[in-house]
C-alpha positions as CSV (number, residue, x, y, z in Angstrom):
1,X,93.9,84.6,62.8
2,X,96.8,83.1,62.0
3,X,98.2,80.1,60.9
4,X,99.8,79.5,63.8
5,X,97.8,80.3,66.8
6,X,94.4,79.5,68.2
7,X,93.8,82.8,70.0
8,X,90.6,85.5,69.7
9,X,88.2,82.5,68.9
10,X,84.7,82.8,69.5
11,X,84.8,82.3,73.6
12,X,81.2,80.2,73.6
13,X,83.2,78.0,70.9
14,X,85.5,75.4,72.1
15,X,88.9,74.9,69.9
16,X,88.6,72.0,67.4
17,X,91.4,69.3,68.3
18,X,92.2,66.5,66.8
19,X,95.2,63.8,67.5
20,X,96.0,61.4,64.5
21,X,98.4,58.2,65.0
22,X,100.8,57.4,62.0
23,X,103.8,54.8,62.3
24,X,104.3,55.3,66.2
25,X,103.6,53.2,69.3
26,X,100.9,55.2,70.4
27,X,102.8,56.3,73.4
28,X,102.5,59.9,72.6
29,X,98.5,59.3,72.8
30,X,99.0,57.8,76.4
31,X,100.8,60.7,77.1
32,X,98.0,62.8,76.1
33,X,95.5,60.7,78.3
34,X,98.1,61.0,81.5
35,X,97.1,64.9,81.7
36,X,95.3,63.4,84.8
37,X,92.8,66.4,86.2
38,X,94.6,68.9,83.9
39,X,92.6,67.2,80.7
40,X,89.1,68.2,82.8
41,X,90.3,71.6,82.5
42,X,91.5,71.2,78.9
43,X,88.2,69.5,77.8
44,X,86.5,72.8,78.8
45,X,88.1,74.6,76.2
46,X,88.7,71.5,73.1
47,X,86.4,69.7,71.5
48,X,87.9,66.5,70.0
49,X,87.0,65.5,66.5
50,X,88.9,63.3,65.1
51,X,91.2,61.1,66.8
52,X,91.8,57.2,67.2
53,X,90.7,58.1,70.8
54,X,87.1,58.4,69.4
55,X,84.6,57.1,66.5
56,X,85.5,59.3,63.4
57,X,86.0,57.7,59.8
58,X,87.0,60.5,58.2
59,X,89.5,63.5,59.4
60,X,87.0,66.8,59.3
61,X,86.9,70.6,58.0
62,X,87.7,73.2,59.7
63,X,90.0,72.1,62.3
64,X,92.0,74.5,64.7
65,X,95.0,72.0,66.2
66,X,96.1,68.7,64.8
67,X,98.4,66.5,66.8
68,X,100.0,63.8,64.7
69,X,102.2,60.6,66.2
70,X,104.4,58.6,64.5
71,X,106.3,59.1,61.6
72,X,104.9,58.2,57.8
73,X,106.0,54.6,56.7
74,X,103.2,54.0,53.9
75,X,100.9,56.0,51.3
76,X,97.6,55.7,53.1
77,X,99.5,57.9,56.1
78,X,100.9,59.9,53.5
79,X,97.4,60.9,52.5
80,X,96.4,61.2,55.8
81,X,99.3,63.5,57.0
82,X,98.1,65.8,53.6
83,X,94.7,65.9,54.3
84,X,95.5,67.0,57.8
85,X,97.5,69.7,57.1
86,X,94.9,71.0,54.2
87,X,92.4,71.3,56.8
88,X,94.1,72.4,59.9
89,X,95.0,75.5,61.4
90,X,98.0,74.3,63.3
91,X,99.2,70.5,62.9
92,X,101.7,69.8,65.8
93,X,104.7,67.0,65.7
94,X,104.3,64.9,68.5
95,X,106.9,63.1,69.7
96,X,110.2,62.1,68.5
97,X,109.1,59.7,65.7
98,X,106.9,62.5,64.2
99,X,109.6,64.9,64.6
100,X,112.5,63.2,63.4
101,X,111.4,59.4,62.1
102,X,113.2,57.9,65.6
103,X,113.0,54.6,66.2
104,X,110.2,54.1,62.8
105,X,112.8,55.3,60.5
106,X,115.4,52.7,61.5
107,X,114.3,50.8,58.7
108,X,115.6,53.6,56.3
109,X,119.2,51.7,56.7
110,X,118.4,49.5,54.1
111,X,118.4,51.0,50.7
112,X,115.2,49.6,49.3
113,X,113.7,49.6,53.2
114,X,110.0,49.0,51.6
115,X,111.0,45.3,50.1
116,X,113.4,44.4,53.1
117,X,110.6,45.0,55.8
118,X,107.9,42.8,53.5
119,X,110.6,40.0,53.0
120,X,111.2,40.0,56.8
121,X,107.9,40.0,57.6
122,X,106.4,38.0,55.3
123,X,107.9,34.9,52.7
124,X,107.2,35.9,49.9
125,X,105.9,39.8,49.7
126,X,105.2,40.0,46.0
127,X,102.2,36.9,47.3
128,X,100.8,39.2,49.9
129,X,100.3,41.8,47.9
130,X,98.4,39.6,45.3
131,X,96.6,37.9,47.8
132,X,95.4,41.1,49.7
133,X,95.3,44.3,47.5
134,X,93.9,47.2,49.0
135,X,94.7,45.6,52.4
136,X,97.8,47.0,53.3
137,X,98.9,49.9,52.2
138,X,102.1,50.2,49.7
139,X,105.1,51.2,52.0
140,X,107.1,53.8,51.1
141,X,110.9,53.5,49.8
142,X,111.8,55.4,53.5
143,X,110.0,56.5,56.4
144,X,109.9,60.1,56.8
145,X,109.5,62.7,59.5
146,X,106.0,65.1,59.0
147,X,108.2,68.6,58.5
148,X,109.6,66.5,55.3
149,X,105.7,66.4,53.9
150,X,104.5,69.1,55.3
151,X,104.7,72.2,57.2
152,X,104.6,71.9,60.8
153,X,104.0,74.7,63.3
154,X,105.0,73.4,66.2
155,X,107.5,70.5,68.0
156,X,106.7,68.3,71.1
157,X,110.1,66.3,71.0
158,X,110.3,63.2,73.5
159,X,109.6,59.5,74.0
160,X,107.1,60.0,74.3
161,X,106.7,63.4,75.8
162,X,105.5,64.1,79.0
163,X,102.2,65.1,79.3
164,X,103.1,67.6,81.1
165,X,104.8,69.3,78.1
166,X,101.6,68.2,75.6
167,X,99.9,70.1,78.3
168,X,101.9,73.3,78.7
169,X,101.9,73.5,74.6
170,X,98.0,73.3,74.3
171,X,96.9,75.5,77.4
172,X,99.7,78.5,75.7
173,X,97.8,77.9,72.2
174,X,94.8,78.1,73.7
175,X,95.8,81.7,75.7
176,X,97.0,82.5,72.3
177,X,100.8,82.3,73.0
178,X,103.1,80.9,71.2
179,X,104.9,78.1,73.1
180,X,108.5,78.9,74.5
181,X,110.0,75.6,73.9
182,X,113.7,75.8,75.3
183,X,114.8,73.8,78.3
184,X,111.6,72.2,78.0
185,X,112.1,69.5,76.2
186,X,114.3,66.8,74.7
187,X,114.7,63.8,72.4
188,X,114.0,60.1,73.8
């Protein structure tokens, strides 16, 4: 099998999916849910294991299709983006702050974006970070887009995109096709 396609699996098996929300709105995941009767179908074939959808700590082994939101703003998501792709088969960018940092990576304007966001959010950031260690993760210098961490296999552009695309792009992986994107999709 390769690493980009889901196809000759076991047919008693059902796919492993999971869906993992970085810096994003979690509109892509609403997407996702508005499958309406088409995710009956889908949950035929995919199990979900990890997602913020349902009650997994830690991201698991062994999984066949990762959809990740949101671009990555800080280094607990930065972990979390590497883990994914270490143990997944295809990870997917979903939607356009995943797939190009969008409306997350307005930030990056300012040159040391990290510090301006924490002295905008907060008086005085160097305090917060003394008061609460370990309780919010250290932002990075610029947001970034996954395909700048990682490799990505596939693109789901849009904001979010319509679950009718999220849709068209699973139930082709799943027939063990590779999705034909053009004319059928676009940013924002």
């Amino acid at each position: 099998m390769s690493s980009t396609t889901v196809a000759n699996m076991d047919s008693s098996s059902k796919v492993r999916v999971a869906t993992v929300w970085l810096s994003g709105c979690a509109g892509c995941h609403m997407s996702f849910l508005d499958q309406d009767e088409k995710i009956v179908d889908l949950a035929k074939q995919i199990q979900v294991v990890y997602s913020p959808l349902v009650d997994v700590k830690e991201f698991p082994e062994n999984v066949d299709v990762t959809l990740i939101e949101g671009s990555v703003a800080n280094d607990e998501q930065l972990e979390v983006l590497k883990d994914a792709r270490t143990k997944s088969r295809v990870l997917i960018s979903l939607g356009d702050c995943a797939v190009t940092g969008n409306v997350t990576a307005l930030r990056n304007s300012w040159e040391n974006s990290d510090k301006e966001v924490l002295e905008r959010a907060y008086k005085s950031p160097e305090d917060l970070q003394a008061a609460i260690p370990n309780m919010v993760p250290k932002l990075l210098i610029k947001t970034k887009p996954l395909h700048e961490i990682v490799k990505v296999d596939f693109y789901i552009p849009g904001c979010p995109p319509s679950a009718d695309l999220i849709n068209y792009v699973l139930t082709e992986l799943l027939a063990g096709k590779t999705p034909n994107m053009e004319g059928k999709a676009k940013y924002g």
